[in-house]
Every structure is written in structure tokens, then in C-alpha cells.
Kinemage of the C-alpha trace (Angstrom):
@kinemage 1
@onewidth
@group {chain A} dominant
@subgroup {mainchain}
@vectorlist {calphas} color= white
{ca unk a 1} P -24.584 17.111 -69.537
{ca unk a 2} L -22.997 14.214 -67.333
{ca unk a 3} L -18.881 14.522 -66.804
{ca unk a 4} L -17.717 11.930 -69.523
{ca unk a 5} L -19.501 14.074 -72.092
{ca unk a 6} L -18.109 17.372 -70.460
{ca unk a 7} L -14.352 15.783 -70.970
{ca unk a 8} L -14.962 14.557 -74.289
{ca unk a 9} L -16.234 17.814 -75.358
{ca unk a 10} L -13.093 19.751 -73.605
{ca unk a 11} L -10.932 17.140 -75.671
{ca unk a 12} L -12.339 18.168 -79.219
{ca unk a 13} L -12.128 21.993 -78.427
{ca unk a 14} L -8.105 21.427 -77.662
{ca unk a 15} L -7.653 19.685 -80.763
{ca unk a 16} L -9.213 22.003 -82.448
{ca unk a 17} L -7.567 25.416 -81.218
{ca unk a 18} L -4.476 23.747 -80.026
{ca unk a 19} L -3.499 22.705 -83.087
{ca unk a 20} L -0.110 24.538 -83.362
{ca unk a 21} L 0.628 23.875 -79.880
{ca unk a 22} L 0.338 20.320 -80.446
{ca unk a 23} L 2.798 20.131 -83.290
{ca unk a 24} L 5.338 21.802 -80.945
{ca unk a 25} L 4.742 18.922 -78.479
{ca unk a 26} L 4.356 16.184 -80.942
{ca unk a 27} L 7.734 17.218 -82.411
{ca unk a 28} L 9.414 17.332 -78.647
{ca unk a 29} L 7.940 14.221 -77.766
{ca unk a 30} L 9.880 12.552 -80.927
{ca unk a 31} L 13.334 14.063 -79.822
{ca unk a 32} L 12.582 12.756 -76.243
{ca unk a 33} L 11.235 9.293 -77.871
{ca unk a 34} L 15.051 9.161 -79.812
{ca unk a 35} L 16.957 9.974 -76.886
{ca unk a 36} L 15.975 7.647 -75.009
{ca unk a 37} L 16.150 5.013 -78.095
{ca unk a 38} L 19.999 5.990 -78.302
{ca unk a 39} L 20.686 5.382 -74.440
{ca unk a 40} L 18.790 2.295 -74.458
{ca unk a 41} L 21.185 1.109 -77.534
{ca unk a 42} L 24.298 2.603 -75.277
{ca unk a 43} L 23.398 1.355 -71.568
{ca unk a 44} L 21.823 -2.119 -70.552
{ca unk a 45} L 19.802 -1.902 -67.409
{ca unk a 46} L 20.338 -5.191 -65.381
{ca unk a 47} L 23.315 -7.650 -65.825
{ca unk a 48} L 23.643 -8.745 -69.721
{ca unk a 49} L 23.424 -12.494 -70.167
{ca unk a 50} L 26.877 -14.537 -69.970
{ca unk a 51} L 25.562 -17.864 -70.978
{ca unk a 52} L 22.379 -20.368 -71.333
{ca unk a 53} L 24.554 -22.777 -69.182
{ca unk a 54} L 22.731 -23.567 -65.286
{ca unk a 55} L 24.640 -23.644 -62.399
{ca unk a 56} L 25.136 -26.870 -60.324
{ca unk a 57} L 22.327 -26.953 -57.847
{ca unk a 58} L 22.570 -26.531 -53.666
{ca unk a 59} L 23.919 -29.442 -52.030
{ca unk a 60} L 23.430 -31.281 -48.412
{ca unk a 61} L 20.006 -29.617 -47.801
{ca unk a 62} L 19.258 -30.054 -44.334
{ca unk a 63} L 15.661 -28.590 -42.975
{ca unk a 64} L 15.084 -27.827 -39.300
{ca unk a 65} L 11.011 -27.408 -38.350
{ca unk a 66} L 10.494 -24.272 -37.093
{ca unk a 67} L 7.085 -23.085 -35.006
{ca unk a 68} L 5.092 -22.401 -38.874
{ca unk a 69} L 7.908 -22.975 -40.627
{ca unk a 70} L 11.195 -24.281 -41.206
{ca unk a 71} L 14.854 -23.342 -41.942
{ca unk a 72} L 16.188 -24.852 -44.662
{ca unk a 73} L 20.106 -25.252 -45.050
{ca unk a 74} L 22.271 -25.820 -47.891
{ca unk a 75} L 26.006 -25.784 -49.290
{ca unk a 76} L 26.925 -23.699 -52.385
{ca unk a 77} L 28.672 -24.786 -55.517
{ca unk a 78} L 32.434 -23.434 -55.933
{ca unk a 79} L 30.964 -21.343 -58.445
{ca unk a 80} L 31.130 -17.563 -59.610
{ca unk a 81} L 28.307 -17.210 -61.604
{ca unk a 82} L 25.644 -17.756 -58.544
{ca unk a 83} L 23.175 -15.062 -57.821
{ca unk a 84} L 20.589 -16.333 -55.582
{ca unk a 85} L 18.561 -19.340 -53.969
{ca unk a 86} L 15.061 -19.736 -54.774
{ca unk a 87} L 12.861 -21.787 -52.679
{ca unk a 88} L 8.580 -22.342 -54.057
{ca unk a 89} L 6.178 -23.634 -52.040
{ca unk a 90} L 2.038 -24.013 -51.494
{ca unk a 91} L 0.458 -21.552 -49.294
{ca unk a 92} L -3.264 -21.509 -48.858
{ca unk a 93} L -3.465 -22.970 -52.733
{ca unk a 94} L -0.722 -20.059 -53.663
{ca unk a 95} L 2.584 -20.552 -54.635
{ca unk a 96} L 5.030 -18.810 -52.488
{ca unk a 97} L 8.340 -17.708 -53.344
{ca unk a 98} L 11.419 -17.381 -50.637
{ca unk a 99} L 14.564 -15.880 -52.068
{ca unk a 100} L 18.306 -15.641 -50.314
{ca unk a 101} L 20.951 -14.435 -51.719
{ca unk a 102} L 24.522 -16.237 -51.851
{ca unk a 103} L 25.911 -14.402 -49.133
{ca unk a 104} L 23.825 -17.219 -46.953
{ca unk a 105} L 23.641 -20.403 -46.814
{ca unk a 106} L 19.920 -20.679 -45.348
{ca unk a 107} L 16.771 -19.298 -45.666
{ca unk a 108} L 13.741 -18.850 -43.658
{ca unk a 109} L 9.973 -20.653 -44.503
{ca unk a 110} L 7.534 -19.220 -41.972
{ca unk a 111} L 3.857 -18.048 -41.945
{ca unk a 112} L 2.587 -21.436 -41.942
{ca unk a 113} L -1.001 -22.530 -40.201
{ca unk a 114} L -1.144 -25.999 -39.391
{ca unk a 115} L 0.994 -28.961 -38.368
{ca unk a 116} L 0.655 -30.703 -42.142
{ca unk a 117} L 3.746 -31.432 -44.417
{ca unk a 118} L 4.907 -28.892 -46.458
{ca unk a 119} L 6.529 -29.367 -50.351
{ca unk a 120} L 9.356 -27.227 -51.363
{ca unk a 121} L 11.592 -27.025 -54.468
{ca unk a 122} L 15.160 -25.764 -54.382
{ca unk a 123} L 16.953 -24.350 -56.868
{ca unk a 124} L 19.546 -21.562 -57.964
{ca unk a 125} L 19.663 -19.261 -60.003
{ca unk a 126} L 22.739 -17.931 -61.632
{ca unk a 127} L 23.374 -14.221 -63.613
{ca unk a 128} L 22.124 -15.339 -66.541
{ca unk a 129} L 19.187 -16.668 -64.808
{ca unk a 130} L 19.444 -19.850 -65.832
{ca unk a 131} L 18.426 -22.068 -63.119
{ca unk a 132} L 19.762 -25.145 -61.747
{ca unk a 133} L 18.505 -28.407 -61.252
{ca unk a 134} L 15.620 -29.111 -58.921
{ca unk a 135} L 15.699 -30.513 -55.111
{ca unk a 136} L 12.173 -31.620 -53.972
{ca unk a 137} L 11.949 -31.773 -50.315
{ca unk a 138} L 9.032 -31.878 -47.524
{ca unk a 139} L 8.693 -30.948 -44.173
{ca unk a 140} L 5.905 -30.897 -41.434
{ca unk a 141} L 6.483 -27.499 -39.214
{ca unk a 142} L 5.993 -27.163 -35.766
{ca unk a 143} L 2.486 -25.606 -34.306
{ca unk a 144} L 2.583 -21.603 -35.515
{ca unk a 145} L 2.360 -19.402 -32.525
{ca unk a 146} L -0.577 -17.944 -33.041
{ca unk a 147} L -2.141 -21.690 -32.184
{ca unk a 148} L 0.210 -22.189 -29.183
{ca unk a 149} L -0.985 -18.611 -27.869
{ca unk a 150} L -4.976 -19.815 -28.723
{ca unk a 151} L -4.670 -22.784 -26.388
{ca unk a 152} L -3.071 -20.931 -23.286
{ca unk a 153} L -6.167 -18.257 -23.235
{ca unk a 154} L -8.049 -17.982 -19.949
{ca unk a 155} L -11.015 -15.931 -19.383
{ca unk a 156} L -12.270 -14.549 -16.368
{ca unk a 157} L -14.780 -12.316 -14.375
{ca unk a 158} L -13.444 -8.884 -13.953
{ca unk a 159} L -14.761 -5.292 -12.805
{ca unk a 160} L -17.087 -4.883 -16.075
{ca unk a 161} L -16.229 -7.445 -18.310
{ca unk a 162} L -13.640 -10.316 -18.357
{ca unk a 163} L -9.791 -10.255 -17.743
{ca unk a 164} L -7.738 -12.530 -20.672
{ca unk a 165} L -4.795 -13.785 -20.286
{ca unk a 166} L -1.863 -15.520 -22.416
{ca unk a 167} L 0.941 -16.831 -22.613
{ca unk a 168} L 3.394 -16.290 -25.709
{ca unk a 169} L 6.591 -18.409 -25.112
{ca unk a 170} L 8.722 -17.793 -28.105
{ca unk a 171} L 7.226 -13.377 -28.107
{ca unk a 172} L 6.102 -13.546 -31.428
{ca unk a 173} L 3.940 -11.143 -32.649
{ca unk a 174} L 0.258 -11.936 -32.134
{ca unk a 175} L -2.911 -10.036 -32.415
{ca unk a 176} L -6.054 -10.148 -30.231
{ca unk a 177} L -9.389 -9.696 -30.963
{ca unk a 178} L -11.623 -9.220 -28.211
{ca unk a 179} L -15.203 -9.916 -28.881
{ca unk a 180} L -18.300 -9.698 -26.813
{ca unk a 181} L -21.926 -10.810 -27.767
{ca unk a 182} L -24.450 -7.777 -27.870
{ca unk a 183} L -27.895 -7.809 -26.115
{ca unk a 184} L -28.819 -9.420 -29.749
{ca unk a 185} L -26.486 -12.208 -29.519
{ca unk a 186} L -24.249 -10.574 -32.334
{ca unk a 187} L -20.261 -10.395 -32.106
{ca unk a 188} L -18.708 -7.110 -31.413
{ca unk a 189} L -15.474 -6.459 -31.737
{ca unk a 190} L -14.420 -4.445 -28.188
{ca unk a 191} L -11.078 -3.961 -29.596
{ca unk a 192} L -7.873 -5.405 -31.775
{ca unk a 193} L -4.470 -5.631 -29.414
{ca unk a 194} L -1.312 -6.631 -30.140
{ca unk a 195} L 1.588 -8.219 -28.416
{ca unk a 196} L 5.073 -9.704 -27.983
{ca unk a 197} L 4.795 -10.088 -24.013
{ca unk a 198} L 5.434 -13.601 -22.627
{ca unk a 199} L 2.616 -13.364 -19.901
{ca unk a 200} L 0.017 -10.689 -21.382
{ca unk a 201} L -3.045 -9.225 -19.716
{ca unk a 202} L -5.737 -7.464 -21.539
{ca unk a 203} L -8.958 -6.758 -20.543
{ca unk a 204} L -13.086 -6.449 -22.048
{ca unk a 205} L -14.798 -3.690 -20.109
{ca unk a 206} L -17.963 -1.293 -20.400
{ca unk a 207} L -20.295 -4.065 -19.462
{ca unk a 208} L -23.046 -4.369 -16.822
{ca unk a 209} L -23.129 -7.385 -14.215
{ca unk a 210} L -25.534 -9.101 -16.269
{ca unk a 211} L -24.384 -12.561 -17.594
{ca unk a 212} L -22.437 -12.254 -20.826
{ca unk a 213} L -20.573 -14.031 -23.899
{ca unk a 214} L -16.879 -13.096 -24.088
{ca unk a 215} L -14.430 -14.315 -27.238
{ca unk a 216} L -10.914 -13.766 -28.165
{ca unk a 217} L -9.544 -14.852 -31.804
{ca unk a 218} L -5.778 -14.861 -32.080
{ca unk a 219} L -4.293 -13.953 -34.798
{ca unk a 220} L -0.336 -13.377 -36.593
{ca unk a 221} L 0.782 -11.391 -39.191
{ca unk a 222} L 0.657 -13.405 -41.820
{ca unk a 223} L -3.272 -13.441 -41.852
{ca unk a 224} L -3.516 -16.679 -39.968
{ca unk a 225} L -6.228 -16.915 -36.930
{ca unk a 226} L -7.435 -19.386 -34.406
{ca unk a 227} L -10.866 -20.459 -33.784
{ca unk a 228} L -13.180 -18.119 -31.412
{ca unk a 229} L -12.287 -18.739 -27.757
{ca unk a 230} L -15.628 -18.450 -26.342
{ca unk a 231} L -16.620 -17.746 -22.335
{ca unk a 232} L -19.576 -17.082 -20.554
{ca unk a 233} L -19.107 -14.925 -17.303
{ca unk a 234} L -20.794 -12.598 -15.233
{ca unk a 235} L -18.651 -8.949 -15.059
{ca unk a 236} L -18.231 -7.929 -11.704
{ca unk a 237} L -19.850 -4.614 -10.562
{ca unk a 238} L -17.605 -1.288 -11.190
{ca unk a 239} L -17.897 2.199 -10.112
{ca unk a 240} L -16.141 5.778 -10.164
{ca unk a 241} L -15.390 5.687 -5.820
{ca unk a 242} L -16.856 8.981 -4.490
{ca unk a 243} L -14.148 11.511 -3.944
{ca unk a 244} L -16.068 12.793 -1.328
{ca unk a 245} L -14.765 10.456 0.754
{ca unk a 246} L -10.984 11.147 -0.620
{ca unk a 247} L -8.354 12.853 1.491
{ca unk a 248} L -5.077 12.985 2.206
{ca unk a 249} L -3.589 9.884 3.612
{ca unk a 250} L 0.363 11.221 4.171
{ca unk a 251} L 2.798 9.038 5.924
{ca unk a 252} L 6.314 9.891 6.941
{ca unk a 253} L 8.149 10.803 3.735
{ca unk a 254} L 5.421 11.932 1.887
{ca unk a 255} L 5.503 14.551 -0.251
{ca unk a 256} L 2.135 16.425 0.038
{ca unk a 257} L 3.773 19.825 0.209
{ca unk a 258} L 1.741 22.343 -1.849
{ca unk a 259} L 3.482 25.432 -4.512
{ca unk a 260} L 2.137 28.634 -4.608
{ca unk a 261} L -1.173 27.289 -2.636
{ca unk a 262} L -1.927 24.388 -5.259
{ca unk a 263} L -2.691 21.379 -2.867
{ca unk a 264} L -2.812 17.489 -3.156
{ca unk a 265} L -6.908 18.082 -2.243
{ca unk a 266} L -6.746 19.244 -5.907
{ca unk a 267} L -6.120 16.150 -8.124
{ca unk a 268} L -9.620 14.706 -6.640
{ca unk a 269} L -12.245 18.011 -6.947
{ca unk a 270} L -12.874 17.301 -10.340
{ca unk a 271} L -11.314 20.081 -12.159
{ca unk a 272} L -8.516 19.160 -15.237
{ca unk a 273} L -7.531 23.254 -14.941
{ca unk a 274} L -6.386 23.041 -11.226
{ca unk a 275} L -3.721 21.088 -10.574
{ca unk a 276} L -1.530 19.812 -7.282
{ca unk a 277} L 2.040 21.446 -7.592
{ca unk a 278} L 4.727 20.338 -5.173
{ca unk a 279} L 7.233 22.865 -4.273
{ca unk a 280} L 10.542 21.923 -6.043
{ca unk a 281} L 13.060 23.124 -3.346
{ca unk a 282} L 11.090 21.290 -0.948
{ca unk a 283} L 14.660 18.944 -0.430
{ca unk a 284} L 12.409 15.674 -2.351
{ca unk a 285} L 14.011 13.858 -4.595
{ca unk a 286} L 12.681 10.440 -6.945
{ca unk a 287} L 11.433 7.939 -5.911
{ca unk a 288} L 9.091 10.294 -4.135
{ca unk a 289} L 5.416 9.211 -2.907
{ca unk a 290} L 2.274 10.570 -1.590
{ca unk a 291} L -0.846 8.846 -0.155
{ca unk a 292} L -4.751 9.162 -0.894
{ca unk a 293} L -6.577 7.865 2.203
{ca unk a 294} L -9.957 6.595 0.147
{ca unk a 295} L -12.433 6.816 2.622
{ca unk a 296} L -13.824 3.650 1.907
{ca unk a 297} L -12.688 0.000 1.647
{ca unk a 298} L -13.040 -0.893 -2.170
{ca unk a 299} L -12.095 -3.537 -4.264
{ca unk a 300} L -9.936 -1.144 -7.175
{ca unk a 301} L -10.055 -2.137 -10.939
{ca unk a 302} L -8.478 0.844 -12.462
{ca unk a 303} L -7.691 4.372 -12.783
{ca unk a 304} L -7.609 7.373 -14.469
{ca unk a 305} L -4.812 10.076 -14.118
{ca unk a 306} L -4.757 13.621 -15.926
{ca unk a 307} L -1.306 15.228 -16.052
{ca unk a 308} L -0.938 18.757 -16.287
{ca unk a 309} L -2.398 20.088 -19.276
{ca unk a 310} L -1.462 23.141 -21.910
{ca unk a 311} L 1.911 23.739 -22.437
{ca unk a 312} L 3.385 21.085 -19.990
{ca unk a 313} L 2.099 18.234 -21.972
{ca unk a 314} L 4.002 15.328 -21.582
{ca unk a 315} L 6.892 17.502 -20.019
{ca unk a 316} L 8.437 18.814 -16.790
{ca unk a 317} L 6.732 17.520 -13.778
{ca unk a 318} L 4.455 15.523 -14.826
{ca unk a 319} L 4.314 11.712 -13.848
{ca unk a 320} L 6.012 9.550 -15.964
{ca unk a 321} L 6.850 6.355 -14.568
{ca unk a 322} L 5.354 5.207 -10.842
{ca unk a 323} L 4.098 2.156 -8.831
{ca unk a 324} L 0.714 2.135 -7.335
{ca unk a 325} L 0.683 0.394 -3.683
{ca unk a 326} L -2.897 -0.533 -1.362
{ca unk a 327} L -3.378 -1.537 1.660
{ca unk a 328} L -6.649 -2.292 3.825
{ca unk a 329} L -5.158 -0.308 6.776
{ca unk a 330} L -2.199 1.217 8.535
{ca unk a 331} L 0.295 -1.052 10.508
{ca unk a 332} L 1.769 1.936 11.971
{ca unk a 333} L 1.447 5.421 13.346
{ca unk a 334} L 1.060 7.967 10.317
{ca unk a 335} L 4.779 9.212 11.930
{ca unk a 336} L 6.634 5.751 11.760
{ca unk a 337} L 9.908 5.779 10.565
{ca unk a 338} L 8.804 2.849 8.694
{ca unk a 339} L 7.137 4.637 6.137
{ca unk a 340} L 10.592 6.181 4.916
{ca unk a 341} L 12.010 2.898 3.872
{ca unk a 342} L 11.093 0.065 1.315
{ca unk a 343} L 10.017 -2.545 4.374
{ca unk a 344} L 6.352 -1.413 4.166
{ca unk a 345} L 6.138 -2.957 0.714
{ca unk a 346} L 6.350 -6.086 1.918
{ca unk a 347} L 2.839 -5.397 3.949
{ca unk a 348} L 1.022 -3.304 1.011
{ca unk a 349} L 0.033 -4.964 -2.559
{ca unk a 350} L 1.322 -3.815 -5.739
{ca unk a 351} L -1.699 -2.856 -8.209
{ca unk a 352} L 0.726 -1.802 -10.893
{ca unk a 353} L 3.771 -0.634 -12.216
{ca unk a 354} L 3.040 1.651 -14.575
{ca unk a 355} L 4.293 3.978 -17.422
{ca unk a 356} L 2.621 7.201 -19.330
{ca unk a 357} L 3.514 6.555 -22.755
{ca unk a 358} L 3.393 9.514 -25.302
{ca unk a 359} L 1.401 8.775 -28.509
{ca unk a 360} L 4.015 10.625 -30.784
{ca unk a 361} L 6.852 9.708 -29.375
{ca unk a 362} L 8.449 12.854 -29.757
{ca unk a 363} L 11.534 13.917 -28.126
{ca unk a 364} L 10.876 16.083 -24.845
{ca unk a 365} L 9.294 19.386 -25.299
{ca unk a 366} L 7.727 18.351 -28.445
{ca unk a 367} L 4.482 17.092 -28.963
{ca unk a 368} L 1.673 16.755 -31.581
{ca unk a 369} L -2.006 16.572 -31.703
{ca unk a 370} L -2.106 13.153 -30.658
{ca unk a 371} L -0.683 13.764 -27.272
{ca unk a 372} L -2.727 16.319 -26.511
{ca unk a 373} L -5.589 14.734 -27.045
{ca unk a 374} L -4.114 11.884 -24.957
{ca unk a 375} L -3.746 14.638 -22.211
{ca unk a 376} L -7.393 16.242 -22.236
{ca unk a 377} L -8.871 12.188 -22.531
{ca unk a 378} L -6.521 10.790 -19.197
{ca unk a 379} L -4.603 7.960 -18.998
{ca unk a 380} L -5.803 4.393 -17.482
{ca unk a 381} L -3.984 2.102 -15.936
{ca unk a 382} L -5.380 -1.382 -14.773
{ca unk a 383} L -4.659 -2.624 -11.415
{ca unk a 384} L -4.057 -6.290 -10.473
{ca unk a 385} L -6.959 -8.140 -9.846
{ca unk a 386} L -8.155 -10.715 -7.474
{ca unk a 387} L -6.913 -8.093 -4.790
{ca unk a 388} L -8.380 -7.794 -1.207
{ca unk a 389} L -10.137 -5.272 -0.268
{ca unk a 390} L -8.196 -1.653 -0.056
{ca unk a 391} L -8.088 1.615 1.439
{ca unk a 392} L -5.360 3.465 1.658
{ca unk a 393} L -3.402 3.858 -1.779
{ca unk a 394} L 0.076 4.840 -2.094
{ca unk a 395} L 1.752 6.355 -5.391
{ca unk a 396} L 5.573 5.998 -6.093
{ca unk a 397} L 6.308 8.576 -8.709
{ca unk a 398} L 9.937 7.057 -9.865
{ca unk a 399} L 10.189 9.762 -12.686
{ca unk a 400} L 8.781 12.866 -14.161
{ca unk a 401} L 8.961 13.922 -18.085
{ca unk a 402} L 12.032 16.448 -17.451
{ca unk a 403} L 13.288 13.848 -14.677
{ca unk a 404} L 12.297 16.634 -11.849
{ca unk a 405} L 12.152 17.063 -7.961
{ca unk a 406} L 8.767 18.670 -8.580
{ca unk a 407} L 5.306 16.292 -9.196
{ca unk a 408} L 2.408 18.234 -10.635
{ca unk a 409} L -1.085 16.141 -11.694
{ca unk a 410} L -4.279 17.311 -12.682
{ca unk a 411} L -6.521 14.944 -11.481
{ca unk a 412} L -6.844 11.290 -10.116
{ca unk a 413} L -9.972 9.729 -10.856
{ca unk a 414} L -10.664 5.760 -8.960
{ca unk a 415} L -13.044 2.444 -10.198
{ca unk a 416} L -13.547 -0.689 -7.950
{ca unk a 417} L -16.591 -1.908 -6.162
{ca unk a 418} L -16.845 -0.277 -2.721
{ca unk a 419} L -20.135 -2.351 -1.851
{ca unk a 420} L -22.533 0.383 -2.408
{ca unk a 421} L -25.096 0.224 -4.906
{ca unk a 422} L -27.338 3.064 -6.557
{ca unk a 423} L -31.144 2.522 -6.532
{ca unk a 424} L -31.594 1.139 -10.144
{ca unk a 425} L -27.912 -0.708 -10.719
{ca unk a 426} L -27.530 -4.198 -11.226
{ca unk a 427} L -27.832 -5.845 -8.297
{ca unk a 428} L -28.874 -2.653 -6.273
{ca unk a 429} L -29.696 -2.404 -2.929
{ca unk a 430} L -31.331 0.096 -1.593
């Protein structure tokens, strides 16, 4: 017996032993039915028409092109009976309908995807809703963002994929796609990003070194996207450096100092459950820094940091906000009083100044199972790129969650391109 023969049957079998039952409801159903017939006799939802007689329409209309759009200006009669302004127009072979009220004496055409004139009709409409007479006007907008955006896209070799780049003038907000052709030649979306930075960096990544197709399509949120910006480049070679090779690279005003034996050595032996713990009476307070001599000179792309896990998610002292610095090598004895100033910067490169951001947002000491899974996964940060070789990297922690003296981290993971290939990479040598 299939389900539409299971509720039809269900159906007869109330009717037929409900019967009483149904009277009762039938019978309450009718009261209800002639309540609400008396209150719709007694009270008029909505304002009860005054007249059939149309307002005088909008006067001195004066339209402004806006970037996919326009603003469109207009004087009022000295009227009472006004309600609002309507103003129709063609969109994509649909009629579109902008509304203001009479409180304002403008209104706001946008969404637009091309640089083609534009019909509009302007009219009021008054409480009655009896509408004025017509005005019939045209305008051609200005190019829409999301085509302004399109044309400033560069693309260009970075540690696994390609590094794009944009510039959004007026901070609208845009969406990316970023697209990369599979070993079959078919698109695939690497991910959907969206913006309202002037100068915006993202980046494709997870690729090998051999030669590959890169697009980004722009998009606004209105539906409207560009054509496929299309690249070909060849990523550059990434790895995870060896932490072997890590250790600590203090300089003079440091804070490497280690609470209830927890040491720096711990945020690179590759354990998320032992952590580095600084001892909070230790006379530090932010901006503090500490130093990780790599071993190796390395060209960085990114890197991964775990904060303290568990309870302390997103909360006392763990990083918040803090600057990454590199350098090739030391100008100065490890002991220089130039390390305890801000002159030293001038000397180093800034990778990146970064921030931790909570997925839920949540006040402090709250937190939901998006942040913890944001925990146990890391946080990346990209570095800049086109950077010399480096070395020696130096972390400015400016604040903690719970805006502490104390740092605690779990673990710092590296990726750059330190020259040394494994037998069977792309472009290995052995």
C-alpha cells in the first residue's frame, strides 16, 4: 500500500468515527468564521480611500549617474495627500520597482551591469493610491564596480598556486571566485571570497609546480559577474620547513621565559597538547616579542599557529593580534640594546600584520563549536611575498584574548621554499 493510499484511507476512517467530533468543530469553526466577519465590518486594515483624485506629479527631476546606477532627485508637490515615490525600470528584461517615501526627496537606482542607457518612469502615489502623472526619463550609469574591480586583477606565481590582487576604489562589496583548471582541463572552484578592501590580496594554493590555468570571476550582490580572468603560471615550490632545524633565536627583550617548565622549544615539537607558557610576573608587558632562529634560509609563504586549546579557547593568553618580522641575519650581537627598541624594524621585513579572528564572535569567555573547531584546525596567516630570503623570524604579540602579560601558543608550524627538494618532488634534486 503506497502513502497516498495510506492517507486517504486514514481520512475515511476519521470521517467515519469522528463524526460527532466533527460537528463540534464544524459548529466552532462557524462562530470563529462570524467573528471575524463582524471585525472585518468594524475595523479596516490599511488606510480607507479619500478620493479617485491623483496627486500632482514630482517636479525638477534631476538624475546624477552613479557607478550601476543613478540617483534620481525630485521636488514634492505642496500636498497632504502624498504617500510615496515610485520609480519602474528594465532589469535583465524585468521590471524593477524602487520606492521612497515622502520623507525624501531622492531615491537610489543601483545594481546595474553595463554602461547602456537606462528608462525610468516617475510617478507618485498618493493614500488613495491614485497615481500621478508620468515622467519618462533615461540615463546611462557609470561602469558597476564589479567591472572596475575585473579590470584591475593581476595574477601571479606564488608558493603553490597564484597570488590575486585588486583594487576596489569606491569598497563596494564584491565577490571572488577563484578557479583553477584540473589535470582534465575542467574549472574548479578553489574557493568564493568576499571583500570591501581597497587593495585586496587573496590567494589559490594546494598546487604542485607544474604549469597551471588560474581564473578569477568577480562578482556583486546583485547577481552581476565579469568575464573569467584567465592566467597561466607556474606555482612556485612550497614546503612545511623542518623544525628540526628550529630553535630559539632570543634577542635582548625577548620574552622566552618558560612557566612551570613549559618552554618556547614547545610550540615547534609537534604536539597541539603541550604548549609554551610565559611566566606572567615575569615584569613583560605588550607589545612583547620572541624570536625563532629557523635554521635555514627560506623563502616563507605562510603559517600556521595553534593557540592553546580546551578551555582557553580564544581566551586569556592566547595571541590575538601580532606582527610577524624576518630577517636574513643578525646586524647585531644577540645582547644589543638595539633589539629593545623599534629601530631594528627598519632593517627586518614585515611578512604580516595579523589578527586571530573568532568564528562566533562571541564575547570573551564564550565560545561555540565553531571556534573550537577553528582551534583544533590552526590558524593561517599569509606572509608578503616577493620577500628575500629569511632566517631569523621575529613575532610581536601586541595583544592577547584577556589583554594579558602572559603569551601561551600551542604550536607554530612554517611553509616557504628553503631550496631543498625530496627525491620524487617537482623539480627534485637529489
Amino acid at each position: 500500500m503506497n502513502q497516498f493510499q495510506k492517507i486517504k484511507n486514514m481520512k475515511q476512517k476519521n470521517i467515519i468515527t469522528g463524526t460527532a467530533f466533527t460537528f463540534i468543530r464544524i459548529a466552532g469553526l462557524l462562530t470563529i468564521i462570524l467573528v471575524l466577519a463582524f471585525s472585518c465590518q468594524e475595523e479596516r486594515v490599511g488606510q480607507n480611500p479619500i478620493d479617485n483624485i491623483p496627486p500632482i506629479g514630482v517636479s525638477n527631476v534631476i538624475v546624477e549617474a552613479l557607478p550601476g546606477g543613478a540617483k534620481i532627485s525630485y521636488d514634492l508637490p505642496n500636498e497632504t495627500d502624498i504617500s510615496y515615490v515610485i520609480c519602474e525600470y528594465m532589469f535583465k528584461g524585468e521590471k524593477k520597482i524602487v520606492r521612497s517615501s515622502i520623507y525624501s526627496n531622492f531615491l537610489v537606482v543601483e545594481g546595474l551591469p553595463d554602461i547602456a542607457p537606462c528608462d525610468f518612469t516617475l510617478y507618485l502615489v498618493d493614500h488613495s493610491e491614485n497615481k500621478s502623472g508620468l515622467y519618462n526619463g533615461s540615463f546611462v550609469p557609470l561602469e558597476p564596480p564589479f567591472q572596475t574591480v575585473s579590470k584591475t586583477i593581476t595574477m601571479e606565481p606564488d608558493f603553490g598556486g597564484v597570488v590575486i590582487r585588486w583594487h576596489n576604489e569606491t569598497n563596494a562589496m564584491i565577490g571572488a571566485f577563484l578557479l583553477a583548471k584540473g589535470d582534465n582541463g575542467e574549472w574548479i572552484e578553489n574557493d568564493l571570497v568576499f571583500s570591501t578592501i581597497t587593495d585586496e590580496k587573496k590567494s589559490i594554493r594546494g598546487y604542485n609546480t607544474d604549469e597551471r590555468t588560474f581564473g578569477v570571476v568577480i562578482l556583486d550582490r546583485f547577481g552581476n559577474t565579469s568575464d573569467t580572468i584567465i592566467t597561466s603560471a607556474i606555482p612556485l615550490y612550497e614546503k612545511e620547513l623542518d623544525k628540526k632545524n628550529f630553535g630559539n633565536g632570543h634577542l635582548l627583550g625577548d620574552n622566552y621565559t618558560s612557566y612551570n617548565n613549559r618552554p618556547i622549544e614547545n610550540i615547534w615539537d609537534g604536539k597541539l597538547n603541550v604548549i609554551w607558557h610565559t611566566v606572567p610576573t615575569a615584569g613583560f608587558t605588550p607589545p612583547q616579542s620572541f624570536t625563532i632562529d629557523l635554521g635555514v634560509e627560506a623563502k616563507l609563504s605562510r603559517l600556521m599557529l595553534w593557540n592553546r586549546q580546551g578551555e582557553f579557547i580564544f581566551s586569556q593568553h592566547n595571541v590575538h593580534y601580532f606582527e610577524v618580522w624576518g630577517a636574513k641575519e643578525l646586524s647585531r650581537d644577540r645582547n644589543n640594546s638595539y633589539w629593545l627598541g623599534n629601530e631594528w624594524k627598519d632593517e627586518w621585513v614585515l611578512l604580516g600584520d595579523f589578527e586571530q579572528i573568532k568564528p562566533s564572535g562571541l564575547p570573551l569567555g564564550q565560545s561555540n563549536a565553531d571556534d573550537v573547531a577553528a582551534t583544533v584546525a590552526g590558524s593561517e596567516f599569509i606572509f608578503e611575498s616577493g620577500v628575500d630570503e629569511i632566517r631569523y623570524v621575529r613575532f610581536v604579540v601586541k595583544e592577547t584574548w584577556a589583554r594579558t602579560a602572559a603569551m601561551h601558543i600551542a604550536e607554530v608550524t612554517i611553509f616557504g621554499d628553503d631550496g631543498i627538494r625530496e627525491v620524487g618532488e617537482n623539480n627534485a634534486t637529489e
